[in-house]
N, CA, C and O atoms as a MOPAC input file, in Angstrom:
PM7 MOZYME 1SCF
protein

 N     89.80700 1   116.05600 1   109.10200 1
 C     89.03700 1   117.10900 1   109.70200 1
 C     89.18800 1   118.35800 1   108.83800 1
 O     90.25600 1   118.79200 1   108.40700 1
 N     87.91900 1   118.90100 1   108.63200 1
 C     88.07100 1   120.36000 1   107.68200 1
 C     87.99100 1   121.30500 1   108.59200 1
 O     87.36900 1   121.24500 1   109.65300 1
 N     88.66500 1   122.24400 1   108.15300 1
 C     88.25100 1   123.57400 1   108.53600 1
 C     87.34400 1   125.07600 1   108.16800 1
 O     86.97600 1   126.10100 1   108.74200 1
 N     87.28300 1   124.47600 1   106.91700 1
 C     85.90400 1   125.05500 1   105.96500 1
 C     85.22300 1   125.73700 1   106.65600 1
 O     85.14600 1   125.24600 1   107.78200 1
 N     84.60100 1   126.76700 1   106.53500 1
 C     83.83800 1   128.00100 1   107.18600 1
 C     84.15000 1   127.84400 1   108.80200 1
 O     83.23800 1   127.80200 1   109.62800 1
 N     85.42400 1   127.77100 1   109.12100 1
 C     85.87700 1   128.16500 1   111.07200 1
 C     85.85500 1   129.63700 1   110.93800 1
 O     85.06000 1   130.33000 1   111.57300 1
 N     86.78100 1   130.14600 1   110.05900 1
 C     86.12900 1   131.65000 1   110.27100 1
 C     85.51700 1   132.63600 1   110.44200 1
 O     85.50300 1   133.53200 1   111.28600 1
 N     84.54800 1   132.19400 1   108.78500 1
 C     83.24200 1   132.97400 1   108.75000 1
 C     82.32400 1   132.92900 1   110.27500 1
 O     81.61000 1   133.77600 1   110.81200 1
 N     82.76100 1   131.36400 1   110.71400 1
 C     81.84800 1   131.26400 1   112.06300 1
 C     82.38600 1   132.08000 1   113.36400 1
 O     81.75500 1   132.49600 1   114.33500 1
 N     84.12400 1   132.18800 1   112.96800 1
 C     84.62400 1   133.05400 1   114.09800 1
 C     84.26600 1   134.18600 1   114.52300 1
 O     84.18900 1   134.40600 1   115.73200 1
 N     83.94400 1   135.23700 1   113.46800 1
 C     84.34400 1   136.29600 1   112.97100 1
 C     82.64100 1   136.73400 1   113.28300 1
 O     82.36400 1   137.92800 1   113.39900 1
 N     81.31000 1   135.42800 1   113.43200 1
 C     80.56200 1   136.19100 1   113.41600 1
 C     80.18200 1   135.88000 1   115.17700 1
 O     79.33000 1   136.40100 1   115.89700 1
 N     80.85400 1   135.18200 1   115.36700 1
 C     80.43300 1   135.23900 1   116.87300 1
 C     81.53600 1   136.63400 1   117.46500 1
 O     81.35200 1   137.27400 1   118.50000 1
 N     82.44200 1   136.79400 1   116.66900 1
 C     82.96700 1   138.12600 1   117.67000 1
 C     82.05300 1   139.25200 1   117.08900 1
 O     82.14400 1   140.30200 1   117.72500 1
 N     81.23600 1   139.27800 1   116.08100 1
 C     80.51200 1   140.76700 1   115.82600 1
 C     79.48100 1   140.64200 1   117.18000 1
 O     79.27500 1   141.78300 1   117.59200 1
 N     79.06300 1   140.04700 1   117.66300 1
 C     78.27000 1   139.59700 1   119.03800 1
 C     78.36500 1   140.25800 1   119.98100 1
 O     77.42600 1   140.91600 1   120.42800 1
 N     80.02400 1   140.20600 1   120.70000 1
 C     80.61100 1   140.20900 1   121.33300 1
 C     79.89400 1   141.93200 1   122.05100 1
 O     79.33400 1   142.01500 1   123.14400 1
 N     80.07900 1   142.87600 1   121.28100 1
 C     80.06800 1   144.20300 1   121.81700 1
 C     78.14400 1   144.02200 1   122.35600 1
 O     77.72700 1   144.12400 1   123.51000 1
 N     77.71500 1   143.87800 1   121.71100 1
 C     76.04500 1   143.50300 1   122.22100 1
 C     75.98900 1   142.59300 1   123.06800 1
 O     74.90300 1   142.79300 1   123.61200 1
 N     76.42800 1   141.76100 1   123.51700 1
 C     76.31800 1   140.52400 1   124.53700 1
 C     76.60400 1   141.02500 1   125.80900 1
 O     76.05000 1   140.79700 1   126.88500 1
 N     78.29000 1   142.29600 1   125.30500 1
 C     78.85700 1   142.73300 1   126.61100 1
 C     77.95700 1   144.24600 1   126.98300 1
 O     78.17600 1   144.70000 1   128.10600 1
 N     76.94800 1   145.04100 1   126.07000 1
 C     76.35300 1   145.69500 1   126.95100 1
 C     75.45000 1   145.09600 1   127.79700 1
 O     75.20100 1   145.53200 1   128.92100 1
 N     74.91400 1   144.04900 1   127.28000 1
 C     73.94000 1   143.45500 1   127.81300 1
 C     73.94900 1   142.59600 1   129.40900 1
 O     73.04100 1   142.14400 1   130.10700 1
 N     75.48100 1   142.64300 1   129.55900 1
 C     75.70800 1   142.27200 1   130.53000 1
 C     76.84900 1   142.97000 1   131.55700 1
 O     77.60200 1   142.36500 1   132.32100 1
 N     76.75600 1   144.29700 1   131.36500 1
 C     77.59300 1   145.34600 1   132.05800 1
 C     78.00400 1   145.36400 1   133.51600 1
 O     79.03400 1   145.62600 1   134.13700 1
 N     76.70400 1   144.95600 1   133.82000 1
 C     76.92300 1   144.71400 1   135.26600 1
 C     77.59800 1   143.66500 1   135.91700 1
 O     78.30400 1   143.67500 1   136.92500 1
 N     77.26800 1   142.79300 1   135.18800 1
 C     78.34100 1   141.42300 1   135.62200 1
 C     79.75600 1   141.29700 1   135.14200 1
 O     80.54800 1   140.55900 1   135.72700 1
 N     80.15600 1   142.14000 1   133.88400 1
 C     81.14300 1   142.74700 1   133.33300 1
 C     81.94600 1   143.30500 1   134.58700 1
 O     82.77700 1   142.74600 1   135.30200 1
 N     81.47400 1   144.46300 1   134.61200 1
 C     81.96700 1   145.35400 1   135.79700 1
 C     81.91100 1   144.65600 1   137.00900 1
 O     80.86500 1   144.21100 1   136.53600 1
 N     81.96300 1   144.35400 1   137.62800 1
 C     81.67500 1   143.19300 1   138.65600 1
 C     82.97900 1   142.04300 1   138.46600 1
 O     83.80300 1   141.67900 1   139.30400 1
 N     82.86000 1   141.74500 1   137.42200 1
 C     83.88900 1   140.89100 1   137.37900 1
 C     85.81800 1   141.67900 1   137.04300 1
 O     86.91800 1   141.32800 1   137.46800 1
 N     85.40100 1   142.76100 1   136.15100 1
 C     86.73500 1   143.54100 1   136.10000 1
 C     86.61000 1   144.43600 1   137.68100 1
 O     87.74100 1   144.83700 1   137.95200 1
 N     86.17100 1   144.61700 1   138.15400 1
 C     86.81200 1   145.11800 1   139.86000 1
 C     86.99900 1   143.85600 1   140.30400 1
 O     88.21300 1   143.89100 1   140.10300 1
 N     86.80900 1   142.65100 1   140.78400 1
 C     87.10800 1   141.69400 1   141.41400 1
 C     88.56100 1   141.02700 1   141.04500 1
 O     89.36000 1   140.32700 1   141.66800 1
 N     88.50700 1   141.62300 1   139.64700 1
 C     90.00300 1   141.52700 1   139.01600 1
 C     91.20100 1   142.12800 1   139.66200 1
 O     92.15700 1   141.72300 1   140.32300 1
 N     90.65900 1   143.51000 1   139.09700 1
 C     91.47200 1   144.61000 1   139.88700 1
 C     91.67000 1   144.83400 1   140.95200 1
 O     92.22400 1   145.84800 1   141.37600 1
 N     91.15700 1   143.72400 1   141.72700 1
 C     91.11700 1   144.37100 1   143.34100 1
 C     92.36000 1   143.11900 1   143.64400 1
 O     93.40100 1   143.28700 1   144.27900 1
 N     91.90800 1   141.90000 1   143.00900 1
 C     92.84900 1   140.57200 1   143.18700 1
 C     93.97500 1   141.21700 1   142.85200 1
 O     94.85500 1   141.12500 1   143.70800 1
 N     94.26100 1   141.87300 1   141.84700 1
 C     95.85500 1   141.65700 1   141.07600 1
 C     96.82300 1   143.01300 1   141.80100 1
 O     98.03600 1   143.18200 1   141.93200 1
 N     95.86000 1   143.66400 1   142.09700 1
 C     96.10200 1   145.11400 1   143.05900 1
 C     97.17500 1   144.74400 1   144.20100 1
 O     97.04700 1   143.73100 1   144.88800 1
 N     98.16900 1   145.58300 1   144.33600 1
 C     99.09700 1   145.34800 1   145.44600 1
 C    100.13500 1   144.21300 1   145.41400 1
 O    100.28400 1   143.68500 1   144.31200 1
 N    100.77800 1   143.80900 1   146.29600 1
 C    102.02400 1   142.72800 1   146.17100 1
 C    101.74800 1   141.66400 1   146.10500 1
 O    102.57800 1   140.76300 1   146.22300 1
 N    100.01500 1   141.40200 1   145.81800 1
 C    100.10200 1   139.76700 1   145.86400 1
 C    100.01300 1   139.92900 1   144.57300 1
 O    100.06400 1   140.93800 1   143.86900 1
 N     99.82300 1   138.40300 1   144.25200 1
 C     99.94300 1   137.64300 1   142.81200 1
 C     98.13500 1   137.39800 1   142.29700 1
 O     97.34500 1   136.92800 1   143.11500 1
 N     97.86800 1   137.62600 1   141.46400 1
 C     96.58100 1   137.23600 1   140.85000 1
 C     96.39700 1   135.67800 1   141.04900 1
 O     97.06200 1   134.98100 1   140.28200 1
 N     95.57200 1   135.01600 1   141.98700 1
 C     95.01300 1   133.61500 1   141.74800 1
 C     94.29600 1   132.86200 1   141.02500 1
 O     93.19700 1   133.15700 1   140.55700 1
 N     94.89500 1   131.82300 1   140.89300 1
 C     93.38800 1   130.83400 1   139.32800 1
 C     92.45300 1   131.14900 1   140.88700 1
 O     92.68400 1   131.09500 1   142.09500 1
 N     91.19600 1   131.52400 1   139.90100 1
 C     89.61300 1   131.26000 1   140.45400 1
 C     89.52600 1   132.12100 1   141.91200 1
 O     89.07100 1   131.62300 1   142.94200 1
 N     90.06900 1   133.56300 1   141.80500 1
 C     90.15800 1   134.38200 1   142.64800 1
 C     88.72600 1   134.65500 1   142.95200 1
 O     88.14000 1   134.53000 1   144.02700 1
 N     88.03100 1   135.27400 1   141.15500 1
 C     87.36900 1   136.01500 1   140.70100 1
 C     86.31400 1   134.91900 1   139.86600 1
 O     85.82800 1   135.10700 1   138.75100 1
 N     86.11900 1   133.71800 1   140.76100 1
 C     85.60300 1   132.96500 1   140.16600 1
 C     84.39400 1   133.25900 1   139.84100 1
 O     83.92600 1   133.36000 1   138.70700 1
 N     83.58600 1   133.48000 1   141.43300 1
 C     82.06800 1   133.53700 1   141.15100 1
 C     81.49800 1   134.89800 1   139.96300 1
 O     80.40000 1   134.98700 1   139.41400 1
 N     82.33900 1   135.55400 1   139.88700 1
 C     82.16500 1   136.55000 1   139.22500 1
 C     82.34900 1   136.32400 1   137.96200 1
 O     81.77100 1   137.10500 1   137.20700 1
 N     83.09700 1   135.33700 1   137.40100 1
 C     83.37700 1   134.90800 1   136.15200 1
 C     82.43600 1   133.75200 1   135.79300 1
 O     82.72300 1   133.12300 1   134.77400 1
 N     81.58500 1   133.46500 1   136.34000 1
 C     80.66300 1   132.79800 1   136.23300 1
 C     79.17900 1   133.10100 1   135.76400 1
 O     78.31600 1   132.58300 1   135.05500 1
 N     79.40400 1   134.50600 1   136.74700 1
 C     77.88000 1   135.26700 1   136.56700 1
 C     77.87200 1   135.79000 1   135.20300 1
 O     76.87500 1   135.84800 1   134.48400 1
 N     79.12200 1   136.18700 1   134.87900 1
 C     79.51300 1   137.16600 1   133.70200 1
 C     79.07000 1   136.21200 1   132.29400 1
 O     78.48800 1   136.62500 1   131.29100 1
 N     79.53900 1   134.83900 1   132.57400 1
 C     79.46600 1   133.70200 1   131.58200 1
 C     78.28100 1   133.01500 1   131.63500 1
 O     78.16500 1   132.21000 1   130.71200 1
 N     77.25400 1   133.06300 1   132.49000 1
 C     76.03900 1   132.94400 1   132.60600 1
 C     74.95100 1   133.87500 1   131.74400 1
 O     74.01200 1   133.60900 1   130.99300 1
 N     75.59800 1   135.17400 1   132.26800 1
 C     74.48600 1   135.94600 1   131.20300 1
 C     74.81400 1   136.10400 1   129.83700 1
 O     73.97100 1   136.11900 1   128.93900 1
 N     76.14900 1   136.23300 1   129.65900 1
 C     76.66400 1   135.63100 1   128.10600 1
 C     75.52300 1   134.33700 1   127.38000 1
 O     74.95800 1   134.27200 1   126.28800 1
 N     75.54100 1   133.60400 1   128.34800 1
 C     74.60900 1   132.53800 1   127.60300 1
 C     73.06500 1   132.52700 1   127.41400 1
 O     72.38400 1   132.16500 1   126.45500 1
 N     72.70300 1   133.07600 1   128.71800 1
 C     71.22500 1   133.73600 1   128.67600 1
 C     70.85400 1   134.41200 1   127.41500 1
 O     69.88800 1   134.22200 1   126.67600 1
 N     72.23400 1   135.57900 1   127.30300 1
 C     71.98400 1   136.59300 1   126.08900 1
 C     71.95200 1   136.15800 1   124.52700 1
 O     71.09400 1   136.50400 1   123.71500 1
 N     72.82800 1   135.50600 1   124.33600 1
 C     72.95000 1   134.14200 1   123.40000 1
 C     71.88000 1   133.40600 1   122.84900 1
 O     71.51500 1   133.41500 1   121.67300 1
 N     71.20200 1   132.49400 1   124.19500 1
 C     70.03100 1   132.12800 1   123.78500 1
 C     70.89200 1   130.26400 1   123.44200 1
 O     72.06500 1   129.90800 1   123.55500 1
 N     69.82300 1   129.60800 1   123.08000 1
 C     69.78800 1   128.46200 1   122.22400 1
 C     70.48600 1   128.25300 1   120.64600 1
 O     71.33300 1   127.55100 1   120.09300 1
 N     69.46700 1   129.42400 1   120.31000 1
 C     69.80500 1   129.30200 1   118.87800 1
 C     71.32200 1   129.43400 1   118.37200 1
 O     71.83800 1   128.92400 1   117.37700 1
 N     72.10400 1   130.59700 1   119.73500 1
 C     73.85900 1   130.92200 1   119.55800 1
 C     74.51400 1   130.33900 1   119.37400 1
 O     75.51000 1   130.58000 1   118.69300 1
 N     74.12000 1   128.87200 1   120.13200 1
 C     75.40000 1   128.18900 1   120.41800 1
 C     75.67600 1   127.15500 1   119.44100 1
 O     76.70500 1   126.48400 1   119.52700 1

């Protein structure tokens, strides 16, 4: 198995990253309060507290993306 251009490919999906996440602010935000509200106080943060919200967030990630992204 090579690893031959993993980087170049890394490196250009994180230049993305800041455009993908305005593009999806709202589900962003949405998902960091659902965070903050879980981890807030004496309980413990749960797997899949903040699920549906991490979903929506990763949904429009892909919308924004497109076909051609992936």
């Amino acid at each position: 198995m090579s690893g031959q251009g993993v980087w170049p490919r890394a490196r250009a999906r994180l230049r993305q990253f800041p455009a993908l996440l305005a593009s999806c602010g709202e589900q962003a935000a949405a998902y960091g309060r659902c965070v903050a509200a879980a981890a807030g106080g004496p309980a413990e943060l749960r797997r899949d507290a903040c699920l549906e919200e991490f979903r929506a967030l990763r949904d429009c990630f892909d919308r924004a993306v497109g076909p051609e992204g992936r």
